[in-house]
C-alpha positions as CSV (number, residue, x, y, z in Angstrom):
1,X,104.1,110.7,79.1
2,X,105.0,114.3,79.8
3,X,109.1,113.8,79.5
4,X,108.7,112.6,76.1
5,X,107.2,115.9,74.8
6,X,109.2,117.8,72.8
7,X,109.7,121.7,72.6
8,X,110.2,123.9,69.6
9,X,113.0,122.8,68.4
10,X,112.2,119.0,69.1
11,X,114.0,118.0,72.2
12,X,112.1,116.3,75.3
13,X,113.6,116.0,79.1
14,X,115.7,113.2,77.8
15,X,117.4,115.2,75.0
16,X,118.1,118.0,77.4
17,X,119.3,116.5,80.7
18,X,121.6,114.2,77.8
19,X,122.9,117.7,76.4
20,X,124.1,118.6,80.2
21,X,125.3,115.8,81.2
22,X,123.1,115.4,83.9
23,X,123.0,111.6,84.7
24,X,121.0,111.2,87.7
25,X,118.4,113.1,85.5
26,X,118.3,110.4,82.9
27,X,118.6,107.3,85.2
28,X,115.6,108.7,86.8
29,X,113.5,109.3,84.1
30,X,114.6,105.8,82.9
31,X,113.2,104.3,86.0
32,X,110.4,106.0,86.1
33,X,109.6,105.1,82.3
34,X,110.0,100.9,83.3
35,X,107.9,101.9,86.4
36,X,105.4,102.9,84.2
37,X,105.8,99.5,81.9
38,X,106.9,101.8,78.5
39,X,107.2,98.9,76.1
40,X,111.3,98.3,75.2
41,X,110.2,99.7,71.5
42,X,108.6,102.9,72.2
43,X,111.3,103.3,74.5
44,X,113.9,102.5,72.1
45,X,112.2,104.6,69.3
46,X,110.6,107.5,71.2
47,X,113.6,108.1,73.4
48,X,116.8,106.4,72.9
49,X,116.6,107.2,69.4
50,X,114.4,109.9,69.1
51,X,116.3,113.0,66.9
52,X,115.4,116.8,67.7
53,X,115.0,118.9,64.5
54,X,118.7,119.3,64.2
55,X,118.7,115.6,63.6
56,X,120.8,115.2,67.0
57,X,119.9,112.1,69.1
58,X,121.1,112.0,72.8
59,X,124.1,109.9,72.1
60,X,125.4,112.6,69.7
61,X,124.8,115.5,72.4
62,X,126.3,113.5,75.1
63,X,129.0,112.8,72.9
64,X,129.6,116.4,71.7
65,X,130.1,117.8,75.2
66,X,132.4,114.6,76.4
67,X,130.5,113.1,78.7
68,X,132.2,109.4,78.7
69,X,130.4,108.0,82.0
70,X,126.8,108.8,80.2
71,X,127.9,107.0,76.7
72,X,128.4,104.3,78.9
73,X,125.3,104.6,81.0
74,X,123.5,105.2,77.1
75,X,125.6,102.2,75.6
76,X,124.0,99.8,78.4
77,X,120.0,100.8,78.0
78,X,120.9,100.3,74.3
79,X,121.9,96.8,75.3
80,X,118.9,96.4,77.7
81,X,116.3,97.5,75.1
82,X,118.1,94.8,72.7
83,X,118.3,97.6,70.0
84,X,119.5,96.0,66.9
85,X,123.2,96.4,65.6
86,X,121.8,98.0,62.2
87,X,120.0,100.5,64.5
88,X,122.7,101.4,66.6
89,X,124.9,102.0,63.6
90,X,122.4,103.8,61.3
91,X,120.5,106.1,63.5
92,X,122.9,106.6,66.2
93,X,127.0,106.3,65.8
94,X,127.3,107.3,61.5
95,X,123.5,109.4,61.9
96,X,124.4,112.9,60.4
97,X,122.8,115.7,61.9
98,X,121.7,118.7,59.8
99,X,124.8,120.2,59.7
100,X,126.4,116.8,58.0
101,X,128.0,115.8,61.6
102,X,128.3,112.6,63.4
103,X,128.4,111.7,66.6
């Protein structure tokens, strides 16, 4: 899938339109991704928790610029993929990023 290609620096359309903010971006590609039958685990692995070379996921750049409504939005595909607990805790809300940050 093109969207799920990554740049230089490791980010895709999902990592980018998360670091704006831009909603209707990511709800889109999310449709288009179940239109396209993506299984739940290369969704869950190559997108919801995919991590740029910084080691920043999504959640953490949505989080960093305060976008509340799109944690939410986030929060709920989480819950739709049935990600684990130990995976949502691990590689997304205590994951450090290069720089030793969380989200």
């Amino acid at each position: 899938m093109v969207w799920l290609q990554n740049n230089e620096i490791g980010q895709s359309a999902w990592h980018l339109a998360a670091f704006q903010g831009h909603i209707e971006v990511l709800e889109k590609l999310w449709e288009w991704a179940k239109e396209l039958q993506v299984k739940p685990e290369e969704l869950g692995n190559e997108v919801w928790l995919s991590k740029n070379k910084f080691h920043t996921t999504a959640w953490y750049m949505v989080a960093l610029n305060g976008h509340i409504e799109l944690l939410e939005k986030l929060w709920d595909w989480a819950k739709e993929l049935q990600l684990k607990p130990e995976e949502l805790r691990n590689e997304v809300l205590l994951s450090k990023t290069k720089s030793d940050q969380t989200a």
